[in-house]
Biopython code that builds the backbone (N, CA, C, O; Angstrom):
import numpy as np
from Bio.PDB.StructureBuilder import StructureBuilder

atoms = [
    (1, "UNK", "N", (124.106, 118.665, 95.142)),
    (1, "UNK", "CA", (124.385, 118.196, 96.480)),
    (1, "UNK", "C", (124.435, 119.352, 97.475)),
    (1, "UNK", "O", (124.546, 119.237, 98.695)),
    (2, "UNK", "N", (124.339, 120.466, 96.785)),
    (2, "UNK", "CA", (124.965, 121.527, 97.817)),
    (2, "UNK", "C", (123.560, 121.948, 98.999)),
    (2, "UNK", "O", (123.662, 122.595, 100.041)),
    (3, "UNK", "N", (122.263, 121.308, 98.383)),
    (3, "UNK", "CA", (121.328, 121.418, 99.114)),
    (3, "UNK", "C", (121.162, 120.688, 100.097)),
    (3, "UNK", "O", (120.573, 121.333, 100.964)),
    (4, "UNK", "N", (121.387, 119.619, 100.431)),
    (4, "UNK", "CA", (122.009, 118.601, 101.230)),
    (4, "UNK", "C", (122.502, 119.198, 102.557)),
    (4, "UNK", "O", (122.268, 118.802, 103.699)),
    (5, "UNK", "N", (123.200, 120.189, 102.164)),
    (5, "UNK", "CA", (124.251, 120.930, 103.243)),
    (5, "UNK", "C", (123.558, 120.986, 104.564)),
    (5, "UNK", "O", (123.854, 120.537, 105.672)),
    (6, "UNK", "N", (122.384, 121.783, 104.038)),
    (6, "UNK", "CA", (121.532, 122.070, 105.530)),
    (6, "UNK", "C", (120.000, 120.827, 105.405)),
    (6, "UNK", "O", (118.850, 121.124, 105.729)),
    (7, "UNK", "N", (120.352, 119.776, 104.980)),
    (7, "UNK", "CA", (119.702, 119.031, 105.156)),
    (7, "UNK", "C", (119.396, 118.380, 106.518)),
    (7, "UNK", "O", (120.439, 118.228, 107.153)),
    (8, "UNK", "N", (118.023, 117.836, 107.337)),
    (8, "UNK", "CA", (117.880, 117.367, 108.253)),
    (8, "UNK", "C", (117.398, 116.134, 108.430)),
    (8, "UNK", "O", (117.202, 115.637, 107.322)),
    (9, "UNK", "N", (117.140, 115.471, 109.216)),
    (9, "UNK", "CA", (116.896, 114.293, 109.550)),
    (9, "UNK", "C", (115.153, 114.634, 109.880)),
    (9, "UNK", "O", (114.918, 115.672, 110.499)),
    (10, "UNK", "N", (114.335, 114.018, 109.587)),
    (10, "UNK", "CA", (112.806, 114.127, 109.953)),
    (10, "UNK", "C", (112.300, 112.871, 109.988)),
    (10, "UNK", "O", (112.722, 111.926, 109.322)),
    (11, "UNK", "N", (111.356, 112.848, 110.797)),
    (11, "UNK", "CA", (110.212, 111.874, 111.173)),
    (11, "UNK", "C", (109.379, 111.780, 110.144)),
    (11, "UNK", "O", (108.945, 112.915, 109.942)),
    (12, "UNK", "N", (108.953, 111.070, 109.431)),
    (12, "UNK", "CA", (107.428, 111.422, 108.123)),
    (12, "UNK", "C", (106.813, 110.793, 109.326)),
    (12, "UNK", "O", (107.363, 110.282, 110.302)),
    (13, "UNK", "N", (105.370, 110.964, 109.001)),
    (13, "UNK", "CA", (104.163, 110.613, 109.914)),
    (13, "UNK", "C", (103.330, 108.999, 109.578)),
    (13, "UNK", "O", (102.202, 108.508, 109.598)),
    (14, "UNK", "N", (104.953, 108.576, 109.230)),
    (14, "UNK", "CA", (104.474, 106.620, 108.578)),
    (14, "UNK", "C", (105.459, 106.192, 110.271)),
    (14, "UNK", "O", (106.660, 106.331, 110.501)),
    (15, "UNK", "N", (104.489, 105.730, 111.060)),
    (15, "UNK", "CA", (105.269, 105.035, 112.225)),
    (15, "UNK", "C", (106.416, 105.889, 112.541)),
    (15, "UNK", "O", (106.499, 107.034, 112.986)),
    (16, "UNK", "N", (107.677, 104.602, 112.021)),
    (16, "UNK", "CA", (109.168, 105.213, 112.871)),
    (16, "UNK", "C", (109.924, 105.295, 111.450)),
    (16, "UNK", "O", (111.084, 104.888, 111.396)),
    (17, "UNK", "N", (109.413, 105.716, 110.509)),
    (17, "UNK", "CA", (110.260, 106.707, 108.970)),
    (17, "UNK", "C", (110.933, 107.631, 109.424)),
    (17, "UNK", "O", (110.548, 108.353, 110.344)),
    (18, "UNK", "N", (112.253, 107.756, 108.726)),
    (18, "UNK", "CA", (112.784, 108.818, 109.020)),
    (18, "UNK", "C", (113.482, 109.336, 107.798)),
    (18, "UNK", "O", (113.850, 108.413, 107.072)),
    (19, "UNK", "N", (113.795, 110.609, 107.321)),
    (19, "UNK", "CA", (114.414, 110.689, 106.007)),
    (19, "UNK", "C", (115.541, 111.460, 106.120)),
    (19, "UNK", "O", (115.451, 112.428, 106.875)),
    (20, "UNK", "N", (116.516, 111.282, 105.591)),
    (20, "UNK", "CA", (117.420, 112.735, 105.803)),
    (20, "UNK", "C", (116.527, 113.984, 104.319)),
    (20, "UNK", "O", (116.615, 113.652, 103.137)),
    (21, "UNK", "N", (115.821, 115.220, 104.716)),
    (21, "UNK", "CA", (115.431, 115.828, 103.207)),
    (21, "UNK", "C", (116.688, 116.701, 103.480)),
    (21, "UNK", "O", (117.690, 116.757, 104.193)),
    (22, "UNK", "N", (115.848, 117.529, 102.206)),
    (22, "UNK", "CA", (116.814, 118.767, 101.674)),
    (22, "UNK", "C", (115.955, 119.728, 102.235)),
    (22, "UNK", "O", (114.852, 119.652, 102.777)),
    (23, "UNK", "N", (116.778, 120.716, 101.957)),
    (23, "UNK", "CA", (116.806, 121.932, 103.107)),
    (23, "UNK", "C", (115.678, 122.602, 102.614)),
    (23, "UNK", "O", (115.408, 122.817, 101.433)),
    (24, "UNK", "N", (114.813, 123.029, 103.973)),
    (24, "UNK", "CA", (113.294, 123.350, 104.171)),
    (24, "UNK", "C", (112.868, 124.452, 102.869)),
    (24, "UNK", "O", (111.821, 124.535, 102.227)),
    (25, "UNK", "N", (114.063, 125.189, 102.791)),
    (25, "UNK", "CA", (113.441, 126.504, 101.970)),
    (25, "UNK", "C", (113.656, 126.241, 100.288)),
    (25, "UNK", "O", (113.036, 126.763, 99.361)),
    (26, "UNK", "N", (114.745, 125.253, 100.244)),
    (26, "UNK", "CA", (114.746, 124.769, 98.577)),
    (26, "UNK", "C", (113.496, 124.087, 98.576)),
    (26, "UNK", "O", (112.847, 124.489, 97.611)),
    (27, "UNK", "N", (112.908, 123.280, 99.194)),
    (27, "UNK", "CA", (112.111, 122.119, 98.832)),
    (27, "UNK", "C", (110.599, 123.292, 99.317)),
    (27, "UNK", "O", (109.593, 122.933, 98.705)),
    (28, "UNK", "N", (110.513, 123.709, 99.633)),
    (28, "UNK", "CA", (109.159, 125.195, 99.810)),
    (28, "UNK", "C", (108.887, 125.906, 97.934)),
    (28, "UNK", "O", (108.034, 125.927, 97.047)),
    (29, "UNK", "N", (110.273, 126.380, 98.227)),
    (29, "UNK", "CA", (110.384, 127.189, 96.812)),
    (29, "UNK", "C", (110.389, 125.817, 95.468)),
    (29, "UNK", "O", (110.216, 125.962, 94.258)),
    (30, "UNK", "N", (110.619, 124.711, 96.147)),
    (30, "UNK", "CA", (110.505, 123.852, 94.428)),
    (30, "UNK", "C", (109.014, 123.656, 94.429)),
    (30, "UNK", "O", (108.315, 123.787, 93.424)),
    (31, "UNK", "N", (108.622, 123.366, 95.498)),
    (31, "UNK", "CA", (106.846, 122.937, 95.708)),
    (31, "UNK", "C", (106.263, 124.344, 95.124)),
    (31, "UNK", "O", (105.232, 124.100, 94.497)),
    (32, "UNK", "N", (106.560, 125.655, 95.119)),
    (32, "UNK", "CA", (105.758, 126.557, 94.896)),
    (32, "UNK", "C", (105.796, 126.594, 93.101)),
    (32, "UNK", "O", (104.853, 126.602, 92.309)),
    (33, "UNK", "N", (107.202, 126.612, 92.867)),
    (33, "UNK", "CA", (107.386, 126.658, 91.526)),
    (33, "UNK", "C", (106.441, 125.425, 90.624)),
    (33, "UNK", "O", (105.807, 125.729, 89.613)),
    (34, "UNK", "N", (106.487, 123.770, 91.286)),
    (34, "UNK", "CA", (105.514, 123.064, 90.564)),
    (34, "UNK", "C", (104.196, 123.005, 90.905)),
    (34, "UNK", "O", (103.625, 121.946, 90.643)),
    (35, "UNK", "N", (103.331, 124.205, 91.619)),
    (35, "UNK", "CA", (102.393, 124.582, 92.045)),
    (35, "UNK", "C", (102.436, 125.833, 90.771)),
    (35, "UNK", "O", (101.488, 125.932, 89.992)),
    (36, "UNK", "N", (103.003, 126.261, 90.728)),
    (36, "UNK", "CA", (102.820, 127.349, 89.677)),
    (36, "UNK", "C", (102.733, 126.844, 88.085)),
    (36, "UNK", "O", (102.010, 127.401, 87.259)),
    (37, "UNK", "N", (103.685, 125.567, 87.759)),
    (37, "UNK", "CA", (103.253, 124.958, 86.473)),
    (37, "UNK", "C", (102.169, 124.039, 86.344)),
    (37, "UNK", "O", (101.667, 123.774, 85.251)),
    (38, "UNK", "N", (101.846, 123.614, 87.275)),
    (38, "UNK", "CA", (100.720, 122.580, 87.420)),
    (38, "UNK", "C", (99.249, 123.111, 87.725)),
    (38, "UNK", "O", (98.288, 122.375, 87.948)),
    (39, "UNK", "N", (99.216, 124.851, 87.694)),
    (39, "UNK", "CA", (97.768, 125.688, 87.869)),
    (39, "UNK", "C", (98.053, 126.104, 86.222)),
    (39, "UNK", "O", (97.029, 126.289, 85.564)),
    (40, "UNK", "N", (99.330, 126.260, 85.530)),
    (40, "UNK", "CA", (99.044, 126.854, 84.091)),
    (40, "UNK", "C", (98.477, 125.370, 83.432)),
    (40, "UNK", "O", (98.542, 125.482, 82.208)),
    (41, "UNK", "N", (98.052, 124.292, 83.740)),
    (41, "UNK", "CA", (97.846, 123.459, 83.551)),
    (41, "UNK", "C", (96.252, 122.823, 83.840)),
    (41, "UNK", "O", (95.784, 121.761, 83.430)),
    (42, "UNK", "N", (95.741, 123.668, 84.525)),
    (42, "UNK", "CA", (93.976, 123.580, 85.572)),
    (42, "UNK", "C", (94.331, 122.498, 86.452)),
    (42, "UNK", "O", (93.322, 121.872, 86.777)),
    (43, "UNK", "N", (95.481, 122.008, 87.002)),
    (43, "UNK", "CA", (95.999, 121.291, 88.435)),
    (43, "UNK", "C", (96.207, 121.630, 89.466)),
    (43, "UNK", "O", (96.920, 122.575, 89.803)),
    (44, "UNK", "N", (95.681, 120.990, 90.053)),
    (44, "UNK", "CA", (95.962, 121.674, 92.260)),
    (44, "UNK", "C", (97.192, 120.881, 92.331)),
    (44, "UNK", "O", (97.238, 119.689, 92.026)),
    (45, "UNK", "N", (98.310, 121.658, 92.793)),
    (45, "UNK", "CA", (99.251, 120.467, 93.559)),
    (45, "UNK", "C", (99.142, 120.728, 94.520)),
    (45, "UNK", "O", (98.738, 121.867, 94.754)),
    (46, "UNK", "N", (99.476, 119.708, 95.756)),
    (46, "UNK", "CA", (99.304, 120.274, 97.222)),
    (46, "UNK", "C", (100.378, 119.053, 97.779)),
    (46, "UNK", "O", (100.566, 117.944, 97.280)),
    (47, "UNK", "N", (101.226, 119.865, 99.401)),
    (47, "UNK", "CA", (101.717, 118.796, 99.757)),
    (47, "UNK", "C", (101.463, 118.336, 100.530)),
    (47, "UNK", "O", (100.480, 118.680, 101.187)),
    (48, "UNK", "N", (102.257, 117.274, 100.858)),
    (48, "UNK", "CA", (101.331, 115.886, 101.634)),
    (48, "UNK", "C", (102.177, 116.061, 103.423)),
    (48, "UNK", "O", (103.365, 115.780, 103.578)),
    (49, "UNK", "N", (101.443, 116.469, 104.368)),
    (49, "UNK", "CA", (102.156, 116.688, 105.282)),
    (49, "UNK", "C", (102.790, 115.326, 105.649)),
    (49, "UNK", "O", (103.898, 115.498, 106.156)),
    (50, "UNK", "N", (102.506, 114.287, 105.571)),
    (50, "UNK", "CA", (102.924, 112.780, 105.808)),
    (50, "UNK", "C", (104.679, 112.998, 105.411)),
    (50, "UNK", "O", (105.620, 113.027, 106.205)),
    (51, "UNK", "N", (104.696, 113.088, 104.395)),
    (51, "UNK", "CA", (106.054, 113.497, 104.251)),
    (51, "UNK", "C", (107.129, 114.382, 104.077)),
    (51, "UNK", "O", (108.302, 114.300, 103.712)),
    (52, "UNK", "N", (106.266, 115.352, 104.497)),
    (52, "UNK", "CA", (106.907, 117.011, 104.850)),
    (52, "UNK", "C", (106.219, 117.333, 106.070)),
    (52, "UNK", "O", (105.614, 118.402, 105.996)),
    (53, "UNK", "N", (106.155, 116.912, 106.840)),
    (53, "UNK", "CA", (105.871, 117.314, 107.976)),
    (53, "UNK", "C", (106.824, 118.656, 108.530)),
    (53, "UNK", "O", (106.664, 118.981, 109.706)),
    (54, "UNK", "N", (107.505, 119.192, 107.949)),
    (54, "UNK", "CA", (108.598, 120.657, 108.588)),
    (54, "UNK", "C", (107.636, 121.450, 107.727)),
    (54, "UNK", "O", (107.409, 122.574, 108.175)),
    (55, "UNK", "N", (106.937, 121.099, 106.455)),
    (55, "UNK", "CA", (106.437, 122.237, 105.392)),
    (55, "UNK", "C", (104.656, 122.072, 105.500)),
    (55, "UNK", "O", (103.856, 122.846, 104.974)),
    (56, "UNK", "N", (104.370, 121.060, 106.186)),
    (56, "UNK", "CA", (102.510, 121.544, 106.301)),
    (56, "UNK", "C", (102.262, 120.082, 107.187)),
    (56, "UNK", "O", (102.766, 118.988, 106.935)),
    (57, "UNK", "N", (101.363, 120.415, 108.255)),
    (57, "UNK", "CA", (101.161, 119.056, 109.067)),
    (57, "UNK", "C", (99.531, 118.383, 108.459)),
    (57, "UNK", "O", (98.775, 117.701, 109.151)),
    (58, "UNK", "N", (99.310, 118.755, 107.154)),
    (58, "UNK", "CA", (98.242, 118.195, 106.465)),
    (58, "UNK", "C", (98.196, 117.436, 106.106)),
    (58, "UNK", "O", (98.345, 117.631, 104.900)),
    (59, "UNK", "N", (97.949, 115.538, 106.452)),
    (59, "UNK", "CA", (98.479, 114.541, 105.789)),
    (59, "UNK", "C", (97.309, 114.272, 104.693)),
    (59, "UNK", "O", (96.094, 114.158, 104.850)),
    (60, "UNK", "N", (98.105, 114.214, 103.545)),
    (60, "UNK", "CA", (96.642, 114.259, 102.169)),
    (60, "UNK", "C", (96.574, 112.464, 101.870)),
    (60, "UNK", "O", (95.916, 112.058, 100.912)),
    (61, "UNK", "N", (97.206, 111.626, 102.652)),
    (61, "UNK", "CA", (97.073, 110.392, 102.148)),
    (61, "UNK", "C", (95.783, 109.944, 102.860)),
    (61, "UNK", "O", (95.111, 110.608, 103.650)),
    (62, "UNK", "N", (95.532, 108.483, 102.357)),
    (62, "UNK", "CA", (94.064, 107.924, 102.383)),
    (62, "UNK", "C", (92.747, 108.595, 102.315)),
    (62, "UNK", "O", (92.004, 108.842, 101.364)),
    (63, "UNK", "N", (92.676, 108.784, 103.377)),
    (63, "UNK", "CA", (91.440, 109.407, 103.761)),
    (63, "UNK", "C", (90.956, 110.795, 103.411)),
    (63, "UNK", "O", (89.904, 111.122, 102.862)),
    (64, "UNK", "N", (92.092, 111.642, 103.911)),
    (64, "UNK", "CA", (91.695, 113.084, 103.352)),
    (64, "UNK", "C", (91.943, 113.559, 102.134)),
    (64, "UNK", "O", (91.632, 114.725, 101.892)),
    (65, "UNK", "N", (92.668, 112.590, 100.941)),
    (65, "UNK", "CA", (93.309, 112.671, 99.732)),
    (65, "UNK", "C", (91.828, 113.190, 98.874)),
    (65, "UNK", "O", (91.734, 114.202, 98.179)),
    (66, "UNK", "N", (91.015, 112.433, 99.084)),
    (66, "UNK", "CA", (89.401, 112.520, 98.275)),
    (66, "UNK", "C", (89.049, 114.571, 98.680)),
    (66, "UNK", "O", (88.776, 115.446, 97.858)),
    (67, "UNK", "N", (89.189, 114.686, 99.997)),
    (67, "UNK", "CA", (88.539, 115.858, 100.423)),
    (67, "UNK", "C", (89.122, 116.675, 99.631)),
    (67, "UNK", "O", (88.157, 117.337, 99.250)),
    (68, "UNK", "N", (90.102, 117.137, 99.065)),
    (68, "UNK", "CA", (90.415, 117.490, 98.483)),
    (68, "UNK", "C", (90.388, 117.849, 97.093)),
    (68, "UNK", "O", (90.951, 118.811, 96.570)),
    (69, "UNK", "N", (89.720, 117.029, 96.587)),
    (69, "UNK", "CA", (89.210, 116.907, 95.145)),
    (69, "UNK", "C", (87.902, 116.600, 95.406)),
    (69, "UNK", "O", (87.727, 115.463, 94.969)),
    (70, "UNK", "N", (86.953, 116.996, 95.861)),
    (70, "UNK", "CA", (85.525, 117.287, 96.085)),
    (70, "UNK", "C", (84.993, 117.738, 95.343)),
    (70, "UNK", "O", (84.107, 116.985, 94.939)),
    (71, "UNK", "N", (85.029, 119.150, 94.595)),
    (71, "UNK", "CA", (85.051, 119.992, 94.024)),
    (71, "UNK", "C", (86.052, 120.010, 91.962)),
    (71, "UNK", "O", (85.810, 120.669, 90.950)),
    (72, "UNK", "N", (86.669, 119.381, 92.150)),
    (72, "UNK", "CA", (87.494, 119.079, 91.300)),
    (72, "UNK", "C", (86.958, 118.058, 90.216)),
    (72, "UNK", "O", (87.241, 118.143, 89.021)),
    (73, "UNK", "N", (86.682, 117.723, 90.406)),
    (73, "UNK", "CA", (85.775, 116.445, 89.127)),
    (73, "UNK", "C", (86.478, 116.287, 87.891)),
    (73, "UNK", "O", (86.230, 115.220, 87.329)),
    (74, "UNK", "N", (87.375, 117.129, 87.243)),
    (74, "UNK", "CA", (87.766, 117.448, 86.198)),
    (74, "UNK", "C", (89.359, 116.763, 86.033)),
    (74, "UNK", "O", (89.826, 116.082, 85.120)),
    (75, "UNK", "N", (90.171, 117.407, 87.736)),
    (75, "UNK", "CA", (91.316, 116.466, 87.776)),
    (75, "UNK", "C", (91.528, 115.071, 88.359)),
    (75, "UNK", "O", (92.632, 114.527, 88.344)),
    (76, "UNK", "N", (90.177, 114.382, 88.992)),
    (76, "UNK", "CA", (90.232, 113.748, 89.484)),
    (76, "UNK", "C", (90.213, 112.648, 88.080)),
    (76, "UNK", "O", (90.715, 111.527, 88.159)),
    (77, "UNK", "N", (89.427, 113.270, 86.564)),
    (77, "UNK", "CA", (89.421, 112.259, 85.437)),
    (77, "UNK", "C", (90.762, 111.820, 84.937)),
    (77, "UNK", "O", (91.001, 110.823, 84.256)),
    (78, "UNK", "N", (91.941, 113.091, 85.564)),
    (78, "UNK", "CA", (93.159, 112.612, 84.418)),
    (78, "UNK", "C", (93.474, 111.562, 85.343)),
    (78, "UNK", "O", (94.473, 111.054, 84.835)),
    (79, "UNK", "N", (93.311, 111.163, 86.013)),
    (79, "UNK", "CA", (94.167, 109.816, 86.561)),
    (79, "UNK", "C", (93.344, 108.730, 86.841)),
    (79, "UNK", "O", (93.487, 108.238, 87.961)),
    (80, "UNK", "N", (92.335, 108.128, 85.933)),
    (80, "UNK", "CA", (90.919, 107.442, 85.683)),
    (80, "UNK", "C", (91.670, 106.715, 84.277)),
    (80, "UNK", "O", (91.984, 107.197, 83.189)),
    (81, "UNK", "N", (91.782, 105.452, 84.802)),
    (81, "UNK", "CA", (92.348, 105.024, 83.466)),
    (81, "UNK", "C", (90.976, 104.199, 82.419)),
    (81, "UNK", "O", (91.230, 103.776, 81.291)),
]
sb = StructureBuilder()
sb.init_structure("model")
sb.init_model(0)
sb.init_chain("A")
sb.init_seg("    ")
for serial, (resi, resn, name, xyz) in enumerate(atoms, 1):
    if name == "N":
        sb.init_residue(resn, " ", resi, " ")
    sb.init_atom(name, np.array(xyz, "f"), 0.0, 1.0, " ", f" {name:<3s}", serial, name[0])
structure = sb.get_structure()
């Protein structure tokens, strides 16, 4: 809970969403750390500005989700049921 502390109130980029998150620099450093297990793995993680909009204004849903895996062919199979 103690991350909470400096938690803020944000807008996600769905209409009028609002979330209380956790504080900008825990949730940076957790994204980097499962960016770091998910490449020992041959995985891109990336985040979705839609709902971190304080940590990247890149929204990866619908449309630009594909652009992203262009190139990728390989991770786009693990989730091909």
């Amino acid at each position: 809970m103690e991350h909470y502390q400096n938690a803020k109130s944000i807008h996600l980029l769905a209409e009028q969403s609002r979330v209380i998150a956790l504080d900008v620099a825990y949730r940076k450093h957790a994204y980097e750390q499962i960016s770091k297990w998910a490449k020992a793995f041959g995985i891109h993680a990336y985040v979705c500005g839609c709902k971190n909009p304080d940590i990247t204004e890149e929204p990866l849903c619908g449309i630009n989700w594909g652009q992203h895996f262009e190139n990728a062919f390989g991770q786009k199979q693990l989730f091909q049921i």
